[in-house]
MARRO-285323 format. One line per field, with one value per residue: residue number from 1; residue in one letter; x, y, z of N, C-alpha, C in turn. Coordinates in steps of 0.02 Angstrom, whole numbers, m for minus. Example, Ala and Ser with C-alpha at 12.3 -4.5 7.8 and 13.67 -1.06 7.14 Angstrom:
REM residues 2
n 1,2
res A,S
n.xx 660,642
n.yy m284,m112
n.zz 390,354
ca.xx 615,684
ca.yy m225,m53
ca.zz 390,357
c.xx 660,645
c.yy m165,2
c.zz 390,394
***
This chain:
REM residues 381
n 1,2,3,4,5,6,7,8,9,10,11,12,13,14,15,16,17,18,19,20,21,22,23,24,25,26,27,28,29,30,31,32,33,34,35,36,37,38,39,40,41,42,43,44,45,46,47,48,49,50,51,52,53,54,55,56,57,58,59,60,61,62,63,64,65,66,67,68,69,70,71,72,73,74,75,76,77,78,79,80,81,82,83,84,85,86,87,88,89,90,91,92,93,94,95,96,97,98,99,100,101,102,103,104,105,106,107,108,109,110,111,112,113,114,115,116,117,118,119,120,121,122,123,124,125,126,127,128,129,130,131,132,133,134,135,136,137,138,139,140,141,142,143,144,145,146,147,148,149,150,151,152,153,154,155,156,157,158,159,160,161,162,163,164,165,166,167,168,169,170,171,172,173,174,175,176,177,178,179,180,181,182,183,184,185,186,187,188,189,190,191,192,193,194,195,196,197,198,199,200,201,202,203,204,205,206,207,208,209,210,211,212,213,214,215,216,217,218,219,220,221,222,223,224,225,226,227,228,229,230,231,232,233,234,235,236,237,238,239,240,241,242,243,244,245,246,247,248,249,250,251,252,253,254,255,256,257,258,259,260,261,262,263,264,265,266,267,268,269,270,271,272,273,274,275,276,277,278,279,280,281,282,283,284,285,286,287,288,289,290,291,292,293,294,295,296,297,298,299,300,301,302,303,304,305,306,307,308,309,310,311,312,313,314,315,316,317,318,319,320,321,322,323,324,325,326,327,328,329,330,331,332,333,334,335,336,337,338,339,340,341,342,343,344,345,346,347,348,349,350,351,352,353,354,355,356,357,358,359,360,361,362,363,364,365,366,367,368,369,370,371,372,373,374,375,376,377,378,379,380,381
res X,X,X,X,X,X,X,X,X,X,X,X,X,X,X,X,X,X,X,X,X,X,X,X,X,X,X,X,X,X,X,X,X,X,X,X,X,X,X,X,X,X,X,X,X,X,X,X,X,X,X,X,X,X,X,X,X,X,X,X,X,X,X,X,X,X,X,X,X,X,X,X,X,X,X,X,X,X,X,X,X,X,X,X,X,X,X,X,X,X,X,X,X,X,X,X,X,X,X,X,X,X,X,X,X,X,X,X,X,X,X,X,X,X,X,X,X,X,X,X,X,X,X,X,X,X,X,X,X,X,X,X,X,X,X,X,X,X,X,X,X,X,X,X,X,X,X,X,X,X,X,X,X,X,X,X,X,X,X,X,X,X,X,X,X,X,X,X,X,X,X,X,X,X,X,X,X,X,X,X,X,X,X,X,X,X,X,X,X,X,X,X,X,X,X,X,X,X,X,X,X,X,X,X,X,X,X,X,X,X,X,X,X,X,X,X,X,X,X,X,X,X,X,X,X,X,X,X,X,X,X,X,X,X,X,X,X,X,X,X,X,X,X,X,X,X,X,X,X,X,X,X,X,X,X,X,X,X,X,X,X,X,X,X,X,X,X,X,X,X,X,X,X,X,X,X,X,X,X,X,X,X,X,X,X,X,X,X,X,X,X,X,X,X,X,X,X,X,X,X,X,X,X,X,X,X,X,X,X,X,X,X,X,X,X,X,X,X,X,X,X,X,X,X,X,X,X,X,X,X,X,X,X,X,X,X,X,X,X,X,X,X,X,X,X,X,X,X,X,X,X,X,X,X,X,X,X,X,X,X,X,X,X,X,X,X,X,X,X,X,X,X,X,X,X,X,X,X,X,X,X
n.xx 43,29,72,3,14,177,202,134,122,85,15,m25,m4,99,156,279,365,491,625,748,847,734,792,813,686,588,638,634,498,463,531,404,329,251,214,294,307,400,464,539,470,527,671,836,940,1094,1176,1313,1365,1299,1256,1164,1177,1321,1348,1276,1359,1466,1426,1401,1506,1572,1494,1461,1302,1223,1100,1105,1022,998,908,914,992,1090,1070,1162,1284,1289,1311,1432,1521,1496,1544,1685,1730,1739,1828,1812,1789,1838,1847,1706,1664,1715,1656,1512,1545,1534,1395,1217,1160,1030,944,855,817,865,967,1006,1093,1178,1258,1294,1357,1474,1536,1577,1527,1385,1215,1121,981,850,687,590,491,529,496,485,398,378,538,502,441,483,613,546,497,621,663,702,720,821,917,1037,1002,1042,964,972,891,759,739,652,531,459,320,321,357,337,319,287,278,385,513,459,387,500,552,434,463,555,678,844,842,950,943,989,999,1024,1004,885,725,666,538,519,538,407,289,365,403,355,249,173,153,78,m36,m91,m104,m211,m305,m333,m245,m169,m140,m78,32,176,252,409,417,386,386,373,247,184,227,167,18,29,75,m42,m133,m89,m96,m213,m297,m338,m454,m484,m382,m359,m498,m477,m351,m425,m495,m493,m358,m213,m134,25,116,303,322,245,280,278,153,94,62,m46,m128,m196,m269,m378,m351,m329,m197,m80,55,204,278,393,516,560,652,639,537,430,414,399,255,189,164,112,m10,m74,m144,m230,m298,m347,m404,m497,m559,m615,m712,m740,m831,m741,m635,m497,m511,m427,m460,m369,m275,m250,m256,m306,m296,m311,m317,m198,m137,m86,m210,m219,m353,m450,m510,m661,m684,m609,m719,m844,m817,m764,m908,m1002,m921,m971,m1084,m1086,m1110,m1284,m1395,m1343,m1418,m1416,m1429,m1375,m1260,m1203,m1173,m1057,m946,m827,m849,m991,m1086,m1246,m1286,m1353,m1292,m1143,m1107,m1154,m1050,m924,m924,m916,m781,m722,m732,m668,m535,m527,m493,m591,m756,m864,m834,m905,m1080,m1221,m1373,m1516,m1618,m1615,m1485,m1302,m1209,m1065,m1009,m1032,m919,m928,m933,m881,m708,m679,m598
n.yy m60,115,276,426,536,548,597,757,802,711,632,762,865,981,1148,1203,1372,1427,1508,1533,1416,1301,1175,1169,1200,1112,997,1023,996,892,797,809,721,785,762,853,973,1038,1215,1333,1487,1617,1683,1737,1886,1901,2073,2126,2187,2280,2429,2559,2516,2521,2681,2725,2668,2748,2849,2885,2863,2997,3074,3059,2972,3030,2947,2761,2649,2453,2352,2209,2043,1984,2074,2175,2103,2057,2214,2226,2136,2157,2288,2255,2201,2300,2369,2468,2443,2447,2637,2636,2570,2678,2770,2766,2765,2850,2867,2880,2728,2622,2461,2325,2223,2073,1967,2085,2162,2084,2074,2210,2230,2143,2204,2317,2406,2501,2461,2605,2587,2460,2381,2263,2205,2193,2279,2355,2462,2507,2526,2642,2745,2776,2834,2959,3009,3031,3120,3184,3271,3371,3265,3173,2997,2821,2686,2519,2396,2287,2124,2166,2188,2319,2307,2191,2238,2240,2344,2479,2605,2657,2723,2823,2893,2942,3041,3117,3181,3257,3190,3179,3037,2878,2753,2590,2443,2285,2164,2073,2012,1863,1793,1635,1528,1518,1359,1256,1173,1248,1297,1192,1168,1304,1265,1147,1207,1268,1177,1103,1018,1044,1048,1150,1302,1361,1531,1623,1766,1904,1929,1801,1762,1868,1819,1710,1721,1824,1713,1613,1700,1716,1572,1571,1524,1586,1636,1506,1459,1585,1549,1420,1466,1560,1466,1291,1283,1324,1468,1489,1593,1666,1806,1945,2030,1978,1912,2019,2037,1945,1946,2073,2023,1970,1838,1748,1723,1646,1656,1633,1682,1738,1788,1667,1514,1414,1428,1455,1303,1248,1295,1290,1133,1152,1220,1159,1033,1081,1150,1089,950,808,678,551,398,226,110,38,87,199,344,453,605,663,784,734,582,471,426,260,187,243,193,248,280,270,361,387,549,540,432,533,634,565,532,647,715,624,621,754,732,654,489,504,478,499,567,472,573,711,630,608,746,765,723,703,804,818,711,627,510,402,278,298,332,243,140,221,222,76,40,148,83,m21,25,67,m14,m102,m136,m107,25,126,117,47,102,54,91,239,274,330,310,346,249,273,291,383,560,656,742,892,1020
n.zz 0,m36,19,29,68,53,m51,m97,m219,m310,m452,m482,m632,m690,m777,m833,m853,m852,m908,m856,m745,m751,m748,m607,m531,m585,m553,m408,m396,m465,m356,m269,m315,m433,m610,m732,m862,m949,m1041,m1097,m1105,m1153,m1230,m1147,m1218,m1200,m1208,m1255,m1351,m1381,m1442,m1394,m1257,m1251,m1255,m1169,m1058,m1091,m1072,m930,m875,m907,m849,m711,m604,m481,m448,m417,m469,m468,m505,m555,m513,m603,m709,m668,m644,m772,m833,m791,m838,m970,m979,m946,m1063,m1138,m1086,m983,m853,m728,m740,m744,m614,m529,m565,m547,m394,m317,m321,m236,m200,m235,m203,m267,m229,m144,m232,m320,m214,m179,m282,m313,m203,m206,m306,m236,m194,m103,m52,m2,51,26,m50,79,17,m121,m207,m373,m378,m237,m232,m336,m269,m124,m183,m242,m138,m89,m167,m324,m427,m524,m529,m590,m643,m625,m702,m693,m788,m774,m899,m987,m1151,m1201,m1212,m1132,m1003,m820,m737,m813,m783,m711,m766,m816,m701,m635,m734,m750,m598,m619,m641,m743,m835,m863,m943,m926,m991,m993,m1041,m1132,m1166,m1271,m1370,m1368,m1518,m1644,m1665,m1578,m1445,m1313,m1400,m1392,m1259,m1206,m1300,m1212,m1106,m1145,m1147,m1040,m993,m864,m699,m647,m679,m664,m646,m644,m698,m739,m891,m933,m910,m993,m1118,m1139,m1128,m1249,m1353,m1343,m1416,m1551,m1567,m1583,m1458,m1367,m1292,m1221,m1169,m1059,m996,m940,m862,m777,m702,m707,m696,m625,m594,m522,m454,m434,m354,m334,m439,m559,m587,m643,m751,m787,m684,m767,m855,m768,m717,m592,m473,m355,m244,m154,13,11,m113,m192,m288,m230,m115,m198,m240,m136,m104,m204,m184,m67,m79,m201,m175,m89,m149,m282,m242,m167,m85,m31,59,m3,m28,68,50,24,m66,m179,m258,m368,m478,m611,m609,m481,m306,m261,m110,m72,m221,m381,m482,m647,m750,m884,m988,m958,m868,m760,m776,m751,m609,m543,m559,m473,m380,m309,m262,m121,m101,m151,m297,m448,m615,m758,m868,m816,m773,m927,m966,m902,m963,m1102,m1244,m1332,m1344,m1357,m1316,m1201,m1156,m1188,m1046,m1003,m1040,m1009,m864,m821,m891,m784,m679,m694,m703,m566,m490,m410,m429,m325,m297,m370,m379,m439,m472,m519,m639,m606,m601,m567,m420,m289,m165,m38,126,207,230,99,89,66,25
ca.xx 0,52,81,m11,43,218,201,79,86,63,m51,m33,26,118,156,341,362,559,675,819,835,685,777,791,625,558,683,601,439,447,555,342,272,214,217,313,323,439,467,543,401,553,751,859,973,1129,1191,1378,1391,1235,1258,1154,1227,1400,1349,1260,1413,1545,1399,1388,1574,1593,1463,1411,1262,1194,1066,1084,961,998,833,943,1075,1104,1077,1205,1312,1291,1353,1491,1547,1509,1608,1740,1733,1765,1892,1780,1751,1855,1813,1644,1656,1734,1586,1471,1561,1510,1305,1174,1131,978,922,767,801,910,1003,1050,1100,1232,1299,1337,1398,1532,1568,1606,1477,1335,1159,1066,911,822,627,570,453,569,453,482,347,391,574,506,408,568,642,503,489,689,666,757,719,869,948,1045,980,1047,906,986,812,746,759,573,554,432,262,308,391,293,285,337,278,461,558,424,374,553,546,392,482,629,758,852,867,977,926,1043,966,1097,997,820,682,641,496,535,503,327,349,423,374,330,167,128,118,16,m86,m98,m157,m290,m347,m324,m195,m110,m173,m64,73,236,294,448,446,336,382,342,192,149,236,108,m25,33,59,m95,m158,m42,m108,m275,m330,m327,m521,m458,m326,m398,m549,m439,m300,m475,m550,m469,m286,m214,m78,74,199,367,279,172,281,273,79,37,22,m97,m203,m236,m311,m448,m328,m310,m143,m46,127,224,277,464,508,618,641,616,478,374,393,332,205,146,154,49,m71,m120,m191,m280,m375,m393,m406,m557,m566,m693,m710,m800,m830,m699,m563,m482,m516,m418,m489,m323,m284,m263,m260,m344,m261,m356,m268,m126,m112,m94,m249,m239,m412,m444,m529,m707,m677,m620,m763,m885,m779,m770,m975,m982,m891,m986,m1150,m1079,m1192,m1312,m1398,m1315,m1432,m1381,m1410,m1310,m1158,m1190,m1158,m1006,m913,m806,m863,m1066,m1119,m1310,m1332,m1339,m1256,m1091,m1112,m1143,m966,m869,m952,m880,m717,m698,m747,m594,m477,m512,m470,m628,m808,m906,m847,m969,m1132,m1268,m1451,m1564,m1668,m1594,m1404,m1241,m1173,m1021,m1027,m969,m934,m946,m958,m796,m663,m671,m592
ca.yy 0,160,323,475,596,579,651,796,801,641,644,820,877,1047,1172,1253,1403,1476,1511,1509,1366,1268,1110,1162,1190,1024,938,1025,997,785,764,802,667,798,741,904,957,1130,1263,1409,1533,1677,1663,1789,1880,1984,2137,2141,2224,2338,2490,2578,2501,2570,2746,2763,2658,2806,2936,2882,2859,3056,3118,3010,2992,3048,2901,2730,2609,2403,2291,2132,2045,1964,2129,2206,2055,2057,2249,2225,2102,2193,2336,2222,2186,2338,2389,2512,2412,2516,2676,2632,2568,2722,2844,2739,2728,2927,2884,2834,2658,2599,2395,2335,2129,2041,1969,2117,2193,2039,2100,2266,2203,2090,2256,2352,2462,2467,2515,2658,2551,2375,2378,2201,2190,2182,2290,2412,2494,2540,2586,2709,2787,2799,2881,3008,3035,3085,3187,3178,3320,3393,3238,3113,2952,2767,2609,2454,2384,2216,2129,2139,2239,2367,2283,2140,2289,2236,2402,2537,2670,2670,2767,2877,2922,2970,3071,3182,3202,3301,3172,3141,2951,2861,2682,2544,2375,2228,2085,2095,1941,1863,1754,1578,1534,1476,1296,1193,1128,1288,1291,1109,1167,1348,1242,1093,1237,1301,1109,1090,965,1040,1066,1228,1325,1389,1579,1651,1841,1940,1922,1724,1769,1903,1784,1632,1761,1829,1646,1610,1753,1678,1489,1556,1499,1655,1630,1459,1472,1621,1509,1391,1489,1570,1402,1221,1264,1373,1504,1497,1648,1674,1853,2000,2076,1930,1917,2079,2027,1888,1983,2110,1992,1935,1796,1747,1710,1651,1663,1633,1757,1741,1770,1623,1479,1340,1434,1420,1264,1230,1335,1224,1074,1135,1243,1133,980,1107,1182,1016,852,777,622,506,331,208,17,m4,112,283,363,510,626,711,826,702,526,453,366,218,174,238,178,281,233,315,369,425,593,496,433,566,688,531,514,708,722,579,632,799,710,600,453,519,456,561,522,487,627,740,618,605,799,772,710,764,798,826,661,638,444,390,214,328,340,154,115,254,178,16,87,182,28,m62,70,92,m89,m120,m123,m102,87,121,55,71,115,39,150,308,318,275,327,328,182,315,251,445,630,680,797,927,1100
ca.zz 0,m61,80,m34,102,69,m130,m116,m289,m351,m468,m536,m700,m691,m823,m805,m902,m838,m951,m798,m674,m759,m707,m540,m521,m614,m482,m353,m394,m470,m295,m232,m345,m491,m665,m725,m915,m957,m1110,m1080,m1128,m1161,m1217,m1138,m1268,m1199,m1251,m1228,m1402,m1387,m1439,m1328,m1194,m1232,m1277,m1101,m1006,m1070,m1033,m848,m835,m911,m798,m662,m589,m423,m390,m474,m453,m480,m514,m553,m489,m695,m758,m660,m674,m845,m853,m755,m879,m1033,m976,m946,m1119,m1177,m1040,m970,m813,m684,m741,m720,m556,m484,m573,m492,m337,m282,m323,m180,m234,m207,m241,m276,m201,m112,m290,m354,m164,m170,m368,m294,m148,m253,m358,m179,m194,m49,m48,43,62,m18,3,110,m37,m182,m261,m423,m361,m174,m232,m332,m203,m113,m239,m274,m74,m69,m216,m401,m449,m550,m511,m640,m611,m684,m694,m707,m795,m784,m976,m1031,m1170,m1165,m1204,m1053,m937,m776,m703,m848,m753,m653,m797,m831,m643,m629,m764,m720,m558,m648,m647,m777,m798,m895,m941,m938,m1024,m1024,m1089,m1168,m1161,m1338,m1342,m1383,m1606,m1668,m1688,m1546,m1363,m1302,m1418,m1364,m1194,m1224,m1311,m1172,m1043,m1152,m1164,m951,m964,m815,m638,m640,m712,m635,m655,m601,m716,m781,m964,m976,m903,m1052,m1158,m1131,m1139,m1309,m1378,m1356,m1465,m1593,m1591,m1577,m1414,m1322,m1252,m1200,m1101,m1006,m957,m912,m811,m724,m677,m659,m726,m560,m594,m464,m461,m374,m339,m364,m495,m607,m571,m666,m816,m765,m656,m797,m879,m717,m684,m509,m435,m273,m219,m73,54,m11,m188,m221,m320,m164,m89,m256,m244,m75,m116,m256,m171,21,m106,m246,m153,m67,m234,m321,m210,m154,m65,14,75,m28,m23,116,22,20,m151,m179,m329,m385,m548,m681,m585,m430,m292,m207,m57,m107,m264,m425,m556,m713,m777,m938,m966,m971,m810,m725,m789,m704,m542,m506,m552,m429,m304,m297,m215,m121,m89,m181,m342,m507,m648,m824,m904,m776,m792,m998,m951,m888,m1036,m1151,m1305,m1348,m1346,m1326,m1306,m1114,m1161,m1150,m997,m951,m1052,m965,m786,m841,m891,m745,m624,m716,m670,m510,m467,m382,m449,m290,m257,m408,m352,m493,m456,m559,m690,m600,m643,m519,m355,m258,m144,7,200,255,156,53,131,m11,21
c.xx 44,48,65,43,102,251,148,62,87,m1,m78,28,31,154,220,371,438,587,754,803,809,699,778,715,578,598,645,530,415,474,475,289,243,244,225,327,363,452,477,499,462,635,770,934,1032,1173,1253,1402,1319,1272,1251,1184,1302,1395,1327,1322,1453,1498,1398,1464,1587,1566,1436,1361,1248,1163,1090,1038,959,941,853,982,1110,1117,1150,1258,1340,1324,1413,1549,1568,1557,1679,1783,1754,1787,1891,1774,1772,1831,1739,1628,1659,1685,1528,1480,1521,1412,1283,1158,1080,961,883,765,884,987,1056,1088,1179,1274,1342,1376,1478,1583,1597,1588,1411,1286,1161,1018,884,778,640,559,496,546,481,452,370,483,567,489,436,606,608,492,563,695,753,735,793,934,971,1042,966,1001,941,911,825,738,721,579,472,355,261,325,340,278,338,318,338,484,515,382,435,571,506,410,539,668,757,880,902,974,986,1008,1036,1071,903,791,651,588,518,492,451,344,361,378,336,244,137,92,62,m55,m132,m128,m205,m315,m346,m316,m184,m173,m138,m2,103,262,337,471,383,308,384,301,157,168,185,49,m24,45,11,m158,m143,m54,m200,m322,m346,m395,m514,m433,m351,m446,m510,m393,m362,m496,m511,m386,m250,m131,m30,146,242,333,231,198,258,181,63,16,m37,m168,m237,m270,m387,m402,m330,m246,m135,24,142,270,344,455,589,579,591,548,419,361,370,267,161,128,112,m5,m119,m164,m248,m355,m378,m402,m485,m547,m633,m674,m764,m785,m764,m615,m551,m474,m482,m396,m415,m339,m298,m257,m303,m272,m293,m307,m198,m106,m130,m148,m247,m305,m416,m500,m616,m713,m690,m683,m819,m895,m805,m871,m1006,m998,m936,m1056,m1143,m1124,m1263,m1339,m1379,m1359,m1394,m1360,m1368,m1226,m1136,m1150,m1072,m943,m881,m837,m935,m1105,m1189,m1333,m1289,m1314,m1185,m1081,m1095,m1059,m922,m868,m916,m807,m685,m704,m672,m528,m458,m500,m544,m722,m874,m894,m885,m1026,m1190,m1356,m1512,m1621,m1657,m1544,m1346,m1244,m1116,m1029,m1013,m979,m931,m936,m876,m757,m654,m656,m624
c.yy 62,206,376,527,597,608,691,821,762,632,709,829,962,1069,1218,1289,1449,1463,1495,1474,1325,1197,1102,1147,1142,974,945,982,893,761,754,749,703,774,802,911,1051,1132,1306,1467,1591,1640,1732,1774,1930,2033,2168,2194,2278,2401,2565,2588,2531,2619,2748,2743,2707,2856,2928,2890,2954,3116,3056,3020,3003,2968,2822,2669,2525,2371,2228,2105,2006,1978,2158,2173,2087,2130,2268,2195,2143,2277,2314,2231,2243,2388,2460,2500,2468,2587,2687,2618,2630,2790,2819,2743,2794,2926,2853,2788,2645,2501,2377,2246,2111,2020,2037,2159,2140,2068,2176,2259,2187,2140,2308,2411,2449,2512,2558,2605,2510,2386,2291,2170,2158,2221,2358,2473,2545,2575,2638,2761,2843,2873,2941,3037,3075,3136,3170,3232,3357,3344,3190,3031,2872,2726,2575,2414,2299,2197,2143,2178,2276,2363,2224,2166,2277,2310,2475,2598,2701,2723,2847,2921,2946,3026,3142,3217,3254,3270,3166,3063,2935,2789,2640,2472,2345,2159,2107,2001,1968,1810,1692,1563,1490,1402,1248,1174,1187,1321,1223,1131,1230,1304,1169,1125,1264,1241,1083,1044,959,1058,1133,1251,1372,1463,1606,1712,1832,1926,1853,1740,1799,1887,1716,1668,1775,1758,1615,1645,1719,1615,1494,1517,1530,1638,1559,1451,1531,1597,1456,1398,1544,1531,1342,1241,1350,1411,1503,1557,1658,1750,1885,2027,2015,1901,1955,2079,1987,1910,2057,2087,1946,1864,1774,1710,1688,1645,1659,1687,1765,1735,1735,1551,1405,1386,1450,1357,1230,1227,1299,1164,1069,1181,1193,1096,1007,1139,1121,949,855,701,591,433,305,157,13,34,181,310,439,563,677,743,769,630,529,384,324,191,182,218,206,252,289,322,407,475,616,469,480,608,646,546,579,719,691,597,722,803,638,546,448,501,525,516,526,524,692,688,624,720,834,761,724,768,833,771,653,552,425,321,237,333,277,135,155,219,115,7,106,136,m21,m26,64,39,m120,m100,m95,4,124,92,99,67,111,65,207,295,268,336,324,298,235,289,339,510,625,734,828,997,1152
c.zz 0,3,37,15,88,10,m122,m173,m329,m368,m495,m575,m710,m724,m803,m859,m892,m864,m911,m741,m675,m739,m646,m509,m534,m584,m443,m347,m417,m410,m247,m283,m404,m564,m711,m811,m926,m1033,m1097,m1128,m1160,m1173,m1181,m1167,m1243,m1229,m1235,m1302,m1418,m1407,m1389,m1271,m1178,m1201,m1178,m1015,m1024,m1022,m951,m823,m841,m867,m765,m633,m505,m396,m423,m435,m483,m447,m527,m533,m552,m699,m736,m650,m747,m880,m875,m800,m970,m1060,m977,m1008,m1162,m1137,m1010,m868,m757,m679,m730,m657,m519,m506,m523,m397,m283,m275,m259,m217,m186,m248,m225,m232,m170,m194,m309,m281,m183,m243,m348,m236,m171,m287,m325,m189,m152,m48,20,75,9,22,31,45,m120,m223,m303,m391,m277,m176,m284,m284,m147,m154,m244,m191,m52,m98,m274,m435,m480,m556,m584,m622,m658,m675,m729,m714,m814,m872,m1016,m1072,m1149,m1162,m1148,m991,m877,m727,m756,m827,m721,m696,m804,m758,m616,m661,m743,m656,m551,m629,m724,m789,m880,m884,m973,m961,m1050,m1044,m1093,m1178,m1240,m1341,m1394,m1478,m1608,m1665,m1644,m1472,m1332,m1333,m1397,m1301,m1157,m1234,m1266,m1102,m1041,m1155,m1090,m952,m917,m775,m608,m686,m645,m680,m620,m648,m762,m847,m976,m965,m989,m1119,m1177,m1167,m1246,m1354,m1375,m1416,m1536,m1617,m1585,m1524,m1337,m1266,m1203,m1152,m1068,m973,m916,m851,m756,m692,m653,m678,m662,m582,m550,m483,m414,m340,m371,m428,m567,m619,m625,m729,m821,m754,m700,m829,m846,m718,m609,m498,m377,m296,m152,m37,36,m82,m211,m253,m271,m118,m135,m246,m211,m81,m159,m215,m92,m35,m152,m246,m121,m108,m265,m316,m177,m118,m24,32,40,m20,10,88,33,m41,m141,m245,m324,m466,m583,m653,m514,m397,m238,m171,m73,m155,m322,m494,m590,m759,m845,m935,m951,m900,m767,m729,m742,m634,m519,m503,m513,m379,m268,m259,m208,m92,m114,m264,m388,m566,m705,m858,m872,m788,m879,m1010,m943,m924,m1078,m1198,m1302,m1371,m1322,m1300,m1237,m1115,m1161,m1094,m951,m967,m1009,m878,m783,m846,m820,m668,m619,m680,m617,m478,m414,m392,m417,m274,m300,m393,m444,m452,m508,m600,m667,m628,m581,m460,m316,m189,m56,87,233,180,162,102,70,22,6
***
């Protein structure tokens, strides 16, 4: 006999959309029993030969700035480097070295750290949002002022109000962009699995940035299943984000979200694995067993039955009055497809009796329909 409790996600099928770390996180998450499928929704492309990027690394070294402001610990990584590269790096350190620094997360607090340069102040939050606030409460007014900017470009920018609320404040800002998000080509795994969450394959999806988020979103548009997957990521297919910033694209769309109170990789995945059983398990006792209605399988006493999607649509209609007669035409309801003849019904019943290794936790009720066989009511969240 199987122990469910000690996979809480055995038995779900989760949707991992990070471009960095994605096998960490599909470690984390199959070490809890889920059945884990990934595509990085976004590449990231950097910009050691940007142009841009030069022109504004001499301009900061020729006039430095007053405030500067690191949002990554990559990005500013990734500067650090590209100045290197074009043997800038020193000089740049030591323009920088005179500004108040401010950092937006722990990450990039450690990048400047490394570079021997130390913030002013890091909100709790991590948020864009609260260090501008900051910012606009000390006053930039006349001030020159660098943003080390996260990579999105400017239609996935999760909060583009930052440059431009700096702006109206009379700074001048000078934007630094060292790597830019490209969204993964038409074509490959990444549409399988768009298209596998507008069809509620999964029992959720994993974000950790903004721009997969408004990358999924816009791929959808793209494969034509836009209405789809929004019903979907509203209803049985549950969004999970590392935070709020990575949320906002979601929730402009009436999504609903969670996240956990830390924005890291290992407390997502906690987070997945004490939330999800909580939004989509069901269990009950029937004919002498422990049935436990997960995402895309069922496990009777512990043991994993694979139902097909005929089944489950039964099982869950079922399990939703328990004890209770369900007649035909409510389970022919349940179904995939638009099938009208109630002898579907009897085969799937049949079917789904096979599965479950035991015929009695189906009981049938004679000229009404079926029932779940139940020794007390369901534990349903």
């Amino acid at each position: 006999m199987g122990q469910p409790d000690s996979q809480p996600l055995t038995g779900y099928r989760i949707a991992v959309t990070s471009a960095r770390r994605s096998e960490e996180l599909c470690a984390l998450l199959s070490r809890q029993g889920a059945e884990v499928c990934s595509a990085p929704a976004i590449n990231m492309i950097a910009l050691p030969d940007d142009d841009e990027l030069h022109r504004n690394t001499e301009a900061l070294i020729a006039e430095p700035p007053d405030i500067l402001v690191a949002h990554t610990g990559i990005g500013f990584r990734g500067w650090l480097a590209a100045a290197e590269g074009w043997g800038l790096v020193n000089p740049l350190l030591h323009a920088l070295s005179s500004a108040r620094v401010v950092s937006r997360g722990p990450k990039a607090t450690g990048a400047l750290r490394a570079a021997g340069l130390h913030e002013e102040w890091s909100p709790e939050s991590e948020s864009s949002q609260e260090v501008l606030e900051y910012l606009l409460k000390s006053g930039v007014d006349g001030l020159r002022v660098a943003v080390q900017l996260h990579g999105a470009a400017d239609a996935w920018d999760p909060f583009p109000e930052f440059l431009g609320g700096l702006r109206m404040a009379g700074a001048q800002v000078v934007p630094v962009r060292v790597y830019r998000w490209k969204p993964t080509p038409l074509g490959g795994t990444f549409d399988q699995l768009v298209t596998g969450i507008a069809a509620r394959q999964f029992d959720a999806v994993t974000f950790t940035s903004a721009p997969a988020a408004a990358a999924v979103l816009e791929r959808s548009r793209e494969l034509d299943v836009e209405d789809q997957l929004l019903g979907a990521l509203r209803s049985d297919v549950h969004a999970m984000c590392v935070g709020p910033v990575t949320s906002k694209p979601l929730i402009r769309k009436g999504i609903p979200t969670s996240s956990p109170e830390r924005m890291r990789l290992g407390a997502l995945a906690r987070h997945v694995a004490e939330e999800l059983p909580l939004l989509g398990s069901c269990t009950v006792r029937a004919a002498g067993h422990t049935v436990d209605i997960r995402g895309t399988c069922v496990l009777v006493d512990g043991s994993i039955k694979v139902l097909s999607p005929s089944g489950m649509g039964i099982l869950r209609a079922l399990a939703k009055r328990p004890g209770d007669v369900v007649a035909r035409g409510d389970l022919l309801r349940a179904l995939p497809g638009n099938s009208n003849d109630p002898h579907a019904v009897d085969t799937a019943v049949l079917r789904l009796r096979t599965a479950l290794g035991d015929k009695n936790i189906i009981a049938t009720v004679v000229k009404r329909g079926y029932r779940i066989a139940t020794d007390q009511r369901p534990d349903v969240p």
